[in-house]
N, C-alpha and C positions, 0 to 999 in steps of 0.2 A: 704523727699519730701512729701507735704501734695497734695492735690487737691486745699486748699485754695492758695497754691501757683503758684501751675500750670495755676489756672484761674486768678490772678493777671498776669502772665507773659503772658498770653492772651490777657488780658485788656489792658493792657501797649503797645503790640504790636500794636495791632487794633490802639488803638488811634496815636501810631507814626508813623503806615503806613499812617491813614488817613490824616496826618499833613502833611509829605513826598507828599501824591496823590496832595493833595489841594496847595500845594506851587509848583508840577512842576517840581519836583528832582527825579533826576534820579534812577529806581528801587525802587519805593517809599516804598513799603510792604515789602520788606525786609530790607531796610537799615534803616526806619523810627524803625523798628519793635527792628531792633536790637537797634538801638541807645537808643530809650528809657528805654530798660530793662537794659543797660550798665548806662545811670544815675542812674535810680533807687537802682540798686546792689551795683553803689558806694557810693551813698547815706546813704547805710546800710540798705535798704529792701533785701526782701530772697526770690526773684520769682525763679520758677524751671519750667523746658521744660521735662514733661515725654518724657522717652526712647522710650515709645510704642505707642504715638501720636507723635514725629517725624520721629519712623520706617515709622508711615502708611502712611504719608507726604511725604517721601523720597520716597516710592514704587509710587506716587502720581507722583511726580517728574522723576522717573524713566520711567513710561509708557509715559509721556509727552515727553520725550528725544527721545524714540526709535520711536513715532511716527515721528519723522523728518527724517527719512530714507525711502526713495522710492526704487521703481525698474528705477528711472531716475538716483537719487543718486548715487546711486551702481556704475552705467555706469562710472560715474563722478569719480570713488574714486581713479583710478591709479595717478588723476593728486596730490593727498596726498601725493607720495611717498617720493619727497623731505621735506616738512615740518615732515615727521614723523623720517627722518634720521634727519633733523636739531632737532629734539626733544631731540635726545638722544645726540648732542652732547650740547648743550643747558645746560643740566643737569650735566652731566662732568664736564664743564666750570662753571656752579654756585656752584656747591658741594663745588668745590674745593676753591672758591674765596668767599666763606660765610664763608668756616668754618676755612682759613686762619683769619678773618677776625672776629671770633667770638673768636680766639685762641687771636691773640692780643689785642682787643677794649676789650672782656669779660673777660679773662682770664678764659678761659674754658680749662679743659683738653682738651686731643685728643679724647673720646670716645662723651663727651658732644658736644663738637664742633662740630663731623662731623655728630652726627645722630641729631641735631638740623640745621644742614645744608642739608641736606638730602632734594630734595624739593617734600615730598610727605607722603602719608602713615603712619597720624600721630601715631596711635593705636601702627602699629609694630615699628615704630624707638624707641617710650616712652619704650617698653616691651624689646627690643633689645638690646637697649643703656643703660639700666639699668642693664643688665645683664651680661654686658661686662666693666662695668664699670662707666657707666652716671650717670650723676646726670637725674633721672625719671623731676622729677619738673620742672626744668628749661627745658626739652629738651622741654616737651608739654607746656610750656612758651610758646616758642620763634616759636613753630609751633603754636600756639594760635595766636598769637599777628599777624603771618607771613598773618595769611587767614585774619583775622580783618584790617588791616591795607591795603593789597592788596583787600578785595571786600569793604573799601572806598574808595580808591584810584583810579583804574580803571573805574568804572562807569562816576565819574566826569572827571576825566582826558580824557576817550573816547571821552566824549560830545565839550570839550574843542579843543583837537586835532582833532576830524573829523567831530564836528557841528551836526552829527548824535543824534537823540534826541527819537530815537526807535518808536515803535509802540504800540496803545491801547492793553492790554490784553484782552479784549471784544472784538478786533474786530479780533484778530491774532489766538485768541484759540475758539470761539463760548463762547452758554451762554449752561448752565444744560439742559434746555428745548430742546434743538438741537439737542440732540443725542439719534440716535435710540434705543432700549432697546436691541437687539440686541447683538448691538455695545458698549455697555457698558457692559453687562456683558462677551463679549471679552476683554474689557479693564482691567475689574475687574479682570480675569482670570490668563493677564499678568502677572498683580501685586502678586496677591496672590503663583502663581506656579511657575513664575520669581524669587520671594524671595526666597520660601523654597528651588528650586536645587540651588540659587547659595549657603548659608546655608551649604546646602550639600556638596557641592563640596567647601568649604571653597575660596569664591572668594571675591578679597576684595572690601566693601562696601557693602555688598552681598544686602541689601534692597534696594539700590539704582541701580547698574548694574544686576541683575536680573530681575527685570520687564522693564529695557533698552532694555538688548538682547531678550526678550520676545516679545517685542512691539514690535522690529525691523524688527523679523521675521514673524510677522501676518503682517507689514504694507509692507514688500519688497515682499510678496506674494500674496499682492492686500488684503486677505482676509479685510479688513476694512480700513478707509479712515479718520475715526476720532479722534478726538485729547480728552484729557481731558478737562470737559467745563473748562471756564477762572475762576469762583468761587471756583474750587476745587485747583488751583494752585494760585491765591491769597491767601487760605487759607495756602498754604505748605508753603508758601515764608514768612510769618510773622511767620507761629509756625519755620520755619529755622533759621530766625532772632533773634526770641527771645530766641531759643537754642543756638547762639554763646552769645547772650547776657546777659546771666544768667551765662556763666559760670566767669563770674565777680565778683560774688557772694563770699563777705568774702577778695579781697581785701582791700587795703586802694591807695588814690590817690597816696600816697609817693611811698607805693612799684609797680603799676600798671607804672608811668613815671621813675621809676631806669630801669623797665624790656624794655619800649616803647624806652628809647634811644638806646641799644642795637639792637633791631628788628630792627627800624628802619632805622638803616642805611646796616641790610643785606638784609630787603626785600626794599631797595633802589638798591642794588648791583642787587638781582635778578628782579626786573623792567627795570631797563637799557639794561641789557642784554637780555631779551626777547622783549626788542622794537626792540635796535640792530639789532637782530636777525630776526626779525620782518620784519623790514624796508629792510635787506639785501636780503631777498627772497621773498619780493614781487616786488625786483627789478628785480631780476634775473627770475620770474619765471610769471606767469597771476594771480596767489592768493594775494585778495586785503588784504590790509596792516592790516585793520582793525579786519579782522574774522584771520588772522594769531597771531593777539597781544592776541586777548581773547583766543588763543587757545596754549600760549605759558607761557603766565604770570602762577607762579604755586600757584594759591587759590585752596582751596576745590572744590571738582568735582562738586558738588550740586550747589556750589555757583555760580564757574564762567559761567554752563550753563545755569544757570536762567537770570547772566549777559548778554548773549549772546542773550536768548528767547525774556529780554526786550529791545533789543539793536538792533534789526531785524535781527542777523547775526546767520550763519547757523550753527546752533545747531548741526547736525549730525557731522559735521569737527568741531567742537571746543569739544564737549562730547568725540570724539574718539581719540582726542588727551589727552584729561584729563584721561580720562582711561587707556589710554597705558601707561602716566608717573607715574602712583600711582601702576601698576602692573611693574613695571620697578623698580620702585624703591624697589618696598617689595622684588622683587626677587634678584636684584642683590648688592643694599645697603650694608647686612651685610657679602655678599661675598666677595665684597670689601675692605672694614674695616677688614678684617681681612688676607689679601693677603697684604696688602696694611700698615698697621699697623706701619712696624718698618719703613717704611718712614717717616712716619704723625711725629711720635715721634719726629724724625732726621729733 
């Protein structure tokens, strides 16, 4: 990775975000941002997304998540109880019916199949699965293509199914000049000491859910009331875009649609089921249909709650669902698989 690259995967972004803004599609900075560096990659350019410029994006990202937790929220959070037990059985029911499903359409072994069915935690299933057996490649394939193809899909599909067309980031997050110095460098503080203990304490995502749970707790103890200006999370949302969109990078279109048939008919399976699911419990319970689907469908955590920020729905319930499924899965995934084993086979 050069810098000449990293600032073309810059350029690239900016300009497809600003294509995205200017035409009126939904999440425009991110999804303009990635799309273009996914032509460009397949084209045969070599843009690259530094690690250490979407760390600091993601901490960016992360204090903007935890600022959506009040001390009103808090009050509010018993009524989660159900969507968070629907979460786990959610995940049971897709494991199991992707990676049946990855076993026949793919022909995948048993160890590929189930931790590329896995919906969560791509880092440890790639490390897990290869260790026990997977094929490494295909598993962060098919978890690649799973978050690519679910934050296209959702955004448009949202607007379509509930007309909901979000809100300006200027006007939902403030501008740079708004916030007090203060209050920024309490933000800054989050991010910065958010990241290192979670780091420490090895928690996954750690630059993204450390300055989350950091910000949660200076914003549910009143100590501050401000969000990140709207500039610095435009900025996250294209350097995030152009990070799923680089890793394109050295395909060819033949083998990117052999892989995209496969994905897509299992992050088809895990769509249905989380509208399902979706639809069943906002029947039964007062949590509207909409903030349960962004909080059900399984995309990268980053992703689906930047989906959510631009989409007006509450951030705090849909991040805390995205967080409990990605630490659910690292914990109990390869426990599973391994209890579970001489069934899969059978």
């Amino acid at each position: 990775m050069t810098w000449k690259a990293v600032l073309l995967a810059l350029a690239l972004g900016s300009v497809g975000g600003t294509v995205f803004f200017m035409a009126d599609l939904p999440l425009p900075w991110m999804l303009g941002s990635m799309s273009t560096c996914i032509l460009a990659a397949l084209a045969g350019a070599k843009p690259a997304m530094s690690s250490s410029l979407r760390s600091v994006m993601l901490a960016v990202l992360g204090v903007m998540l935890g600022s959506a937790f009040t001390p009103d929220l808090i009050r509010q959070a018993g009524q989660w109880a159900p969507s968070l037990m629907a979460l786990f059985v959610a995940m049971v029911v897709a494991t199991v019916l992707v990676m049946a499903y990855l076993r026949r359409v793919g022909g995948m072994n048993v160890p590929t199949a189930y931790f590329s069915a896995a919906p969560g935690g791509v880092n440890e299933m790639v490390i897990t699965g290869g260790a026990l057996g997977g094929d490494e490649r295909t598993i962060a394939m098919i978890h690649f293509l799973r978050i690519l193809l679910i934050v296209f899909t959702i955004p448009f599909g949202f607007r379509v199914m509930t007309g909901i067309h979000g809100v300006p980031m200027s006007s939902s997050m403030g501008s740079l000049m708004d916030i007090p110095l203060l209050d920024a460098a309490m933000l800054l503080a989050c991010a910065a000491g958010g990241a290192l203990a979670a780091r420490l304490a090895r928690f996954p995502a750690a630059t993204l859910t450390g300055p989350m749970a950091a910000s949660s707790v200076v914003h549910i103890l009143g100590l501050t009331a401000s969000h990140p200006p709207a500039e610095l999370v435009i900025a996250a949302q294209v350097v995030t875009g152009a990070g799923l969109g680089c890793r394109m990078v050295g395909l060819s279109w033949r083998h990117l649609l052999q892989a995209v048939r496969i994905a897509l008919g299992s992050t088809m399976i895990l769509i249905i089921i989380s509208t399902g699911l979706a639809g069943l419990l906002a029947w039964l319970t007062s949590l509207p249909f909409s903030m349960l689907l962004l909080a059900f469908v399984p995309g990268g955590i980053a992703e689906m709650c930047l989906i959510a920020l631009a989409l007006g729905q509450d951030v705090a319930f849909v991040s805390t669902h995205h967080v409990l499924r990605v630490i659910l899965v690292i914990a109990c995934a390869p426990m599973a698989f391994r209890l579970f084993k001489p069934w899969f086979e059978r």
